[in-house]
Each structure stands twice: as structure tokens, then as C-alpha cells.
LOLUM-158731 format. One line per field, with one value per atom (N, C-alpha, C): residue number from 0; y negated, z negated, x; atom name; chain. Coordinates in pm, 1 decimal, decimal comma. Atoms other than C-alpha are relative to their C-alpha. Layout:
n: c(NUM; ...);
c2: c(Y; ...);
c3: c(Z; ...);
c1: c(X; ...);
atom: c(CA; ...);
chain: c(A; ...);
REM end
This chain:
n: c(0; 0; 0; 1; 1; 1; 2; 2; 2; 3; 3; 3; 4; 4; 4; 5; 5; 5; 6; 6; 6; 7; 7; 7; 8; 8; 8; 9; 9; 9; 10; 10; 10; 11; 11; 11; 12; 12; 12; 13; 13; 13; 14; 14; 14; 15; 15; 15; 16; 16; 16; 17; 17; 17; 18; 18; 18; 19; 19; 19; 20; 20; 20; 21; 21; 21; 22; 22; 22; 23; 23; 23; 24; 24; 24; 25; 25; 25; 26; 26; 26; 27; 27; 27; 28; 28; 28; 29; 29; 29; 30; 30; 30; 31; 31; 31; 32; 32; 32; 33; 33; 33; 34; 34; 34; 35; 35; 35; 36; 36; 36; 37; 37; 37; 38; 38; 38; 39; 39; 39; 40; 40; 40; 41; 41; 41; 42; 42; 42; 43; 43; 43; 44; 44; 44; 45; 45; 45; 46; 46; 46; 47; 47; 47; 48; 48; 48; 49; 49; 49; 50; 50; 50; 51; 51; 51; 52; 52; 52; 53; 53; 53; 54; 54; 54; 55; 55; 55; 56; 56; 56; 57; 57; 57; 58; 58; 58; 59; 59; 59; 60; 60; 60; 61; 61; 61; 62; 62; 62; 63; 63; 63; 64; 64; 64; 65; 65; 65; 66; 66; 66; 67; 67; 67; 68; 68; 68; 69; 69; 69; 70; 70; 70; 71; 71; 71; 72; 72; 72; 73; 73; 73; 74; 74; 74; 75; 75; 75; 76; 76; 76; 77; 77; 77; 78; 78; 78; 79; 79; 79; 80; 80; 80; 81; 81; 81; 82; 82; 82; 83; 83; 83; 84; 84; 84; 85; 85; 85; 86; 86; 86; 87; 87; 87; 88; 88; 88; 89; 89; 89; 90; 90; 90; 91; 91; 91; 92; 92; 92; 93; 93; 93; 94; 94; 94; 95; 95; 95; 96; 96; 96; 97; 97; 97; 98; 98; 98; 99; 99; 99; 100; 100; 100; 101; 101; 101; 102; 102; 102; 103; 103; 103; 104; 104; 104; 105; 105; 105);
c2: c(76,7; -1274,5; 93,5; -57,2; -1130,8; -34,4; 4,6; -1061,6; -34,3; 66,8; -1262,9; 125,5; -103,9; -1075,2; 47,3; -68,4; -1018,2; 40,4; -70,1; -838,1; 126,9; -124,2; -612,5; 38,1; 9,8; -632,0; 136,9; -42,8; -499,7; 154,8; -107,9; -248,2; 104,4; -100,1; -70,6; 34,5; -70,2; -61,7; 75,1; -24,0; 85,9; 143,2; -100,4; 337,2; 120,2; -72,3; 466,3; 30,8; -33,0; 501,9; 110,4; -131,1; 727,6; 123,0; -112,1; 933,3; 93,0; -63,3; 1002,7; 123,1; -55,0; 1062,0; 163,6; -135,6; 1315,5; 83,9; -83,3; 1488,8; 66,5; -79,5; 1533,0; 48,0; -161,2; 1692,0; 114,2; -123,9; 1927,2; 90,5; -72,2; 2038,5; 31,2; -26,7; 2051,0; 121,1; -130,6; 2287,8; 114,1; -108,6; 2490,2; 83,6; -13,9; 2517,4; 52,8; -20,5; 2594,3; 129,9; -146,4; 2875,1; 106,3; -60,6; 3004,7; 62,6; 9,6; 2935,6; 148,1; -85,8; 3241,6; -3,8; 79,9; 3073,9; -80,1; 97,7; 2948,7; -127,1; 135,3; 2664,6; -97,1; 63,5; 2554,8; -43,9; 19,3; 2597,9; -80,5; 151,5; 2343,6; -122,8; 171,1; 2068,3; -61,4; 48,8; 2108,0; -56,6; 40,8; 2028,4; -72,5; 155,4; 1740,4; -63,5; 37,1; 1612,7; -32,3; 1,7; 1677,6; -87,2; 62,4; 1497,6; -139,9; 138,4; 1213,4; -83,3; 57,8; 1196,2; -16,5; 38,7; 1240,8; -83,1; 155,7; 922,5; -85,5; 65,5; 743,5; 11,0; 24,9; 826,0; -48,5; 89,4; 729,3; -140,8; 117,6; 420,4; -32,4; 70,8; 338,0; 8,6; 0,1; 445,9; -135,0; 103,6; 205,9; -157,1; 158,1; -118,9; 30,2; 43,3; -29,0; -86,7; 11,8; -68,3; -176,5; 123,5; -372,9; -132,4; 93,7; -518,0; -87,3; 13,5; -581,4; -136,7; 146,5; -929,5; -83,0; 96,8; -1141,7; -138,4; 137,4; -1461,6; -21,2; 84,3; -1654,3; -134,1; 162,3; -2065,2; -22,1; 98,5; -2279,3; -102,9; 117,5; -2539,3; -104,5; 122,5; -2892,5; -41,5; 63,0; -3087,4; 22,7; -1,9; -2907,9; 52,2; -59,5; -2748,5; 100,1; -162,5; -2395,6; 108,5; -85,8; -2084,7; 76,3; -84,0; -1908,5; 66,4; -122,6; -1583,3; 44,2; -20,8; -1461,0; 151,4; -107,8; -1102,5; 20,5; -16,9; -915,5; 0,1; 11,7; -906,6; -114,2; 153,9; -1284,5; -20,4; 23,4; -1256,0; -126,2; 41,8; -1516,0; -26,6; 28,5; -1640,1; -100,4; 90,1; -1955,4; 25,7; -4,8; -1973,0; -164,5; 151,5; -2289,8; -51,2; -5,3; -2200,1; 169,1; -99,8; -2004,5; 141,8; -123,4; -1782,7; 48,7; -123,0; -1683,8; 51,7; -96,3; -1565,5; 109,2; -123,7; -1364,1; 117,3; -62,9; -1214,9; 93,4; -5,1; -1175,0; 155,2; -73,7; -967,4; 148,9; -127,8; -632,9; 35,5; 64,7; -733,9; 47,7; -41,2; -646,4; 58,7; -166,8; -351,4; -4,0; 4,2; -531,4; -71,7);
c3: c(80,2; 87,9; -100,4; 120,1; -235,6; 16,2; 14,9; -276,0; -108,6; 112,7; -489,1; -105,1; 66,5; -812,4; 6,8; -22,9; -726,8; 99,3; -108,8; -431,2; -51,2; 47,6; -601,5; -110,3; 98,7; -894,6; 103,7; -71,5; -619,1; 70,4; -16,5; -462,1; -106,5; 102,7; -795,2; -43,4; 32,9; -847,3; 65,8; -130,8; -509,8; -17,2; 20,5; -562,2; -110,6; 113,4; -907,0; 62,5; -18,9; -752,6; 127,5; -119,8; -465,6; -72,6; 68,5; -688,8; -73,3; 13,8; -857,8; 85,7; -133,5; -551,3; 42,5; 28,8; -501,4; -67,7; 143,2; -811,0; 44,3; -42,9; -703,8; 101,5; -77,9; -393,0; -42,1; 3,2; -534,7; -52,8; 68,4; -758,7; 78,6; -123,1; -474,9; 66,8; -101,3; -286,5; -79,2; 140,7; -638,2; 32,9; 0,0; -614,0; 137,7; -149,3; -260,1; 18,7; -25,8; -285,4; -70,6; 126,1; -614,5; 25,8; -17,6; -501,6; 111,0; -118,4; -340,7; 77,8; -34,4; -291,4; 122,5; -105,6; 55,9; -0,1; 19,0; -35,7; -88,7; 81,8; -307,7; 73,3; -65,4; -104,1; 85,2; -122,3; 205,3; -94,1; 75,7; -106,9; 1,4; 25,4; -204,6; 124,0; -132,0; 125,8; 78,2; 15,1; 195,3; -43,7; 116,6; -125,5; 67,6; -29,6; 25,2; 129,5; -116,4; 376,4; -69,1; 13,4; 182,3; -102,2; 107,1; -78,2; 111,7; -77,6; 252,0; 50,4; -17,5; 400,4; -71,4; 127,2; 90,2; -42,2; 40,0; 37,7; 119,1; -120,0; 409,8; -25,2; -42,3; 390,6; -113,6; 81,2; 10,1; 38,4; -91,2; 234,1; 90,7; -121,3; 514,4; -105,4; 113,3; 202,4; -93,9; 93,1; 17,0; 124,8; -120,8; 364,7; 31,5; -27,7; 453,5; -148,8; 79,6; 110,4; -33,4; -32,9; 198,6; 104,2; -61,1; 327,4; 6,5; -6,9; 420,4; -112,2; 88,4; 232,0; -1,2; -37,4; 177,8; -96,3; 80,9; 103,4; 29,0; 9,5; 43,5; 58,8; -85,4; 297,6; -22,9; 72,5; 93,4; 104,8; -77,6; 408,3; 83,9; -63,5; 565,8; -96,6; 67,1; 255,4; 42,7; -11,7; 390,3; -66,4; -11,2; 331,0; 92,7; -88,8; 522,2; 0,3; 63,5; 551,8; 116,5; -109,6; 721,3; -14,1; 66,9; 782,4; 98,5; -49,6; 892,0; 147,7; -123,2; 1243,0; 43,2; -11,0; 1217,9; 57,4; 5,6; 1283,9; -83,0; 91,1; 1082,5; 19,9; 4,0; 969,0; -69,5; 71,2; 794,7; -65,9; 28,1; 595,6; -101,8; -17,8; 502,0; -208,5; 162,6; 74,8; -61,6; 76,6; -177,8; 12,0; 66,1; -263,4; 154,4; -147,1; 121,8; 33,0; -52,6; 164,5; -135,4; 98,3; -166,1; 56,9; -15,4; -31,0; 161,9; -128,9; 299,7; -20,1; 30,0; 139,1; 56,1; 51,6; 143,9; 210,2; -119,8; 546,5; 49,8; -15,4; 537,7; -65,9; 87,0; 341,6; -102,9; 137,6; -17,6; -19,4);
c1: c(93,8; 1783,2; -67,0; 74,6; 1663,4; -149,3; 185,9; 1291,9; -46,3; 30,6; 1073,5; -50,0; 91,4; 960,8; -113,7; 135,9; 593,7; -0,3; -23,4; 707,2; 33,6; -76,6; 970,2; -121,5; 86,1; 666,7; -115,2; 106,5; 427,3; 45,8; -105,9; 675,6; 6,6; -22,4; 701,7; -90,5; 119,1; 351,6; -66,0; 20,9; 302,7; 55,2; -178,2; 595,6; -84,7; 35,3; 427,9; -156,5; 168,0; 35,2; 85,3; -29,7; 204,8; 104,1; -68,9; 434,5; -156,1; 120,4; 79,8; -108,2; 66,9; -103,1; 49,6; -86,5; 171,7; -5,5; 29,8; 150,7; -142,9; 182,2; -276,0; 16,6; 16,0; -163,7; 105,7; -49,4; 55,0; -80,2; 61,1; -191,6; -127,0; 44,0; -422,2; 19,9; -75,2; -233,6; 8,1; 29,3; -185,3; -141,7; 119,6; -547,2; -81,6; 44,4; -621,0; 53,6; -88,3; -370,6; -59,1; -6,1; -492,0; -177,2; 137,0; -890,4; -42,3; 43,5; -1094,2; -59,8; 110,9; -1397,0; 37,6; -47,3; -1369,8; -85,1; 68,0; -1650,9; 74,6; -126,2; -1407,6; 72,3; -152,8; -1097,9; -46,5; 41,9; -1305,8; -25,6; 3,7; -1385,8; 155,5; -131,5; -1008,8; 58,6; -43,7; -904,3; -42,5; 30,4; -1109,7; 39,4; -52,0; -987,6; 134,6; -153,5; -645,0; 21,2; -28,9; -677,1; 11,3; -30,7; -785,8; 130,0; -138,1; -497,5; 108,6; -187,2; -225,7; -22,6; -25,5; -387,0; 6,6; -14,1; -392,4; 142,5; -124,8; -22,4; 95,5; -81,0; 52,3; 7,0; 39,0; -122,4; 73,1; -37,9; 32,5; 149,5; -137,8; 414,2; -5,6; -50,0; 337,8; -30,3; -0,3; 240,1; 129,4; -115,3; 553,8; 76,7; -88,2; 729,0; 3,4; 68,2; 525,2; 20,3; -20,8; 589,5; 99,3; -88,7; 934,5; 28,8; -24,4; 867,2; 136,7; -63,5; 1122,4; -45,8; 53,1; 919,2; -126,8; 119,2; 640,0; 46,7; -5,1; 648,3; -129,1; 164,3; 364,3; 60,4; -115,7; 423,2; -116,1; 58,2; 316,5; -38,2; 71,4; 281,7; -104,1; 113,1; 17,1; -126,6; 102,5; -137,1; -60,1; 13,5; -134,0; 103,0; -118,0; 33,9; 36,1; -91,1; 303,8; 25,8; -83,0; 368,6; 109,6; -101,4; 684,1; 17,0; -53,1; 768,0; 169,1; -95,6; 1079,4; 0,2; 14,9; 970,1; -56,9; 42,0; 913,6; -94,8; 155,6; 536,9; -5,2; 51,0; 389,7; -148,1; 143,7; 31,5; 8,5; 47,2; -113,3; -100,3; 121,4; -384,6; 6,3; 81,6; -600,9; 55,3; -38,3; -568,2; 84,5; -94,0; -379,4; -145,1; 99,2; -711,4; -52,8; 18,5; -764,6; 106,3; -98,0; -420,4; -25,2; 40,1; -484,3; -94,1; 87,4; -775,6; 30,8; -25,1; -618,4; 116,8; -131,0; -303,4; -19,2; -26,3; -432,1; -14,9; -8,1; -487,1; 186,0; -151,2; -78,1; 46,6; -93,9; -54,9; 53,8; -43,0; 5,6; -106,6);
atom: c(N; CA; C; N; CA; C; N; CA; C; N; CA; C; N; CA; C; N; CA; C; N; CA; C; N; CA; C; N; CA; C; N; CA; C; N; CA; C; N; CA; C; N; CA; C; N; CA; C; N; CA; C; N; CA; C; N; CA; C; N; CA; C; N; CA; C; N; CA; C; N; CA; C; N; CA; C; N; CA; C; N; CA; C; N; CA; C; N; CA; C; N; CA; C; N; CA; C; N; CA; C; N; CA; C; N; CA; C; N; CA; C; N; CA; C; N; CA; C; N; CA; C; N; CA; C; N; CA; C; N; CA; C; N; CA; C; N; CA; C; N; CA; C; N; CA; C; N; CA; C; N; CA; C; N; CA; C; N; CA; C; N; CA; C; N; CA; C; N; CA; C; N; CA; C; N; CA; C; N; CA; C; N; CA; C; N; CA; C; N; CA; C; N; CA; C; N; CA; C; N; CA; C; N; CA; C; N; CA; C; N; CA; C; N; CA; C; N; CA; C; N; CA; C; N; CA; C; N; CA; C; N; CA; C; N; CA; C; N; CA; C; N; CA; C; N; CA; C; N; CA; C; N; CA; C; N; CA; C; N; CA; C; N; CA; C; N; CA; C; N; CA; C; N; CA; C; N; CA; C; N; CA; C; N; CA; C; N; CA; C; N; CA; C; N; CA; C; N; CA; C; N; CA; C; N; CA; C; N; CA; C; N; CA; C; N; CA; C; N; CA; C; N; CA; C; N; CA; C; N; CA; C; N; CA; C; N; CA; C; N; CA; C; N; CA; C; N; CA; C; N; CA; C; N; CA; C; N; CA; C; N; CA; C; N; CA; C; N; CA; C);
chain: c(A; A; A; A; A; A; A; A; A; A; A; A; A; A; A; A; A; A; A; A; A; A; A; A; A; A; A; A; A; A; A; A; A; A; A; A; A; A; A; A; A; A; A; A; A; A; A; A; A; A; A; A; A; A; A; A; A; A; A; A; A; A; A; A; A; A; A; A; A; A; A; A; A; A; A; A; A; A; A; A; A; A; A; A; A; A; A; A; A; A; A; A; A; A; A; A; A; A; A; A; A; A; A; A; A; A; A; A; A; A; A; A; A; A; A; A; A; A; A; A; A; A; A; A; A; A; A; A; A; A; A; A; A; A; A; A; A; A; A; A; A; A; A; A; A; A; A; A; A; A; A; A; A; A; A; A; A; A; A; A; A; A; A; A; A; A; A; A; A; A; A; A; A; A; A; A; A; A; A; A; A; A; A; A; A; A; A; A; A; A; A; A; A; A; A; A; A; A; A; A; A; A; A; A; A; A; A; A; A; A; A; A; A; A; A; A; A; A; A; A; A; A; A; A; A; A; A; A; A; A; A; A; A; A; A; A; A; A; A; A; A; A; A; A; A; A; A; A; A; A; A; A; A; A; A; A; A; A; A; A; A; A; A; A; A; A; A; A; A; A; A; A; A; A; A; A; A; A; A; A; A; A; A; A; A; A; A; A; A; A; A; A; A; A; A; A; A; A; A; A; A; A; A; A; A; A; A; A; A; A; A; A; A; A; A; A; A; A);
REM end
């Protein structure tokens, strides 16, 4: 089953904020190496814990973005979300599953 475009849409925007991310810890590490100042070198490296969970967590929403589907199911006037491990959820309207999204890592 092909993935809808605001998936693959979301996927690639996902993809490009962690190639970034990447890029700020290399230069990070540049800087940590380069730094003498051990008060420096402990900011940079704060700095740095939080960019490698920030590039975990934007790894495990590309992963997660990889839905199987979602329909809007007319007769009950919810939405459906399905994933590859055929979990699913409902929700009541369109603008609480929006709000809900980031709830599953997109």
C-alpha cells in the first residue's frame, strides 16, 4: 500500500530537521574538542545531550510516520488511525486527531 502524500510530505520534513540537527552536533563536537574552557565545554555538552534526544525522538516520528492509513469513517463521524502494528484509535473530530498527532511521533 502506498503512503498518502502528507505522510511521505511529513517524512521528508522530518528527514531534513534531523539531517540539520546532525549538522549542530557535529559542530558541537568540533567545539567541545577545540574548547579549553571546561565551563564552555559543560554548556556545549548540554547543548549536545539535548540535540541526540531531539534527533532520537525526530528517528523514532520518521519511523512512526510510516503509517499503514488513516480514513475518516463517515458513518460514525470519527477518525481512524491505523498503524503497522494494527493498533488503532478514534477520535470524536478532524481537529482533535490533529492535535493528537504529535501524541504518535508526527
Amino acid at each position: 500500500m502506498d503512503l498518502p502524500n502528507y505522510i511521505l510530505n511529513e517524512q521528508a520534513r522530518l528527514k531534513l530537521k534531523e539531517k540539520e540537527l546532525i549538522k549542530k552536533k557535529e559542530i558541537l563536537l568540533y567545539k567541545i574538542n577545540k574548547t579549553e574552557n571546561e565551563e564552555i565545554k559543560s554548556n556545549y555538552r548540554d547543548m549536545l545531550v539535548s540535540i541526540i534526544f531531539e534527533i532520537d525522538d525526530i528517528s523514532d516520528a520518521i519511523e512512526n510516520a510510516g503509517m499503514v492509513g488513516r480514513a475518516w469513517d463517515d458513518s460514525s463521524s470519527s477518525m481512524f488511525y491505523s498503524t503497522e502494528d494494527s493498533t488503532s484509535s478514534s477520535f470524536s473530530d478532524y481537529s482533535t486527531f490533529r492535535r493528537s498527532r504529535n501524541n504518535y511521533g508526527i
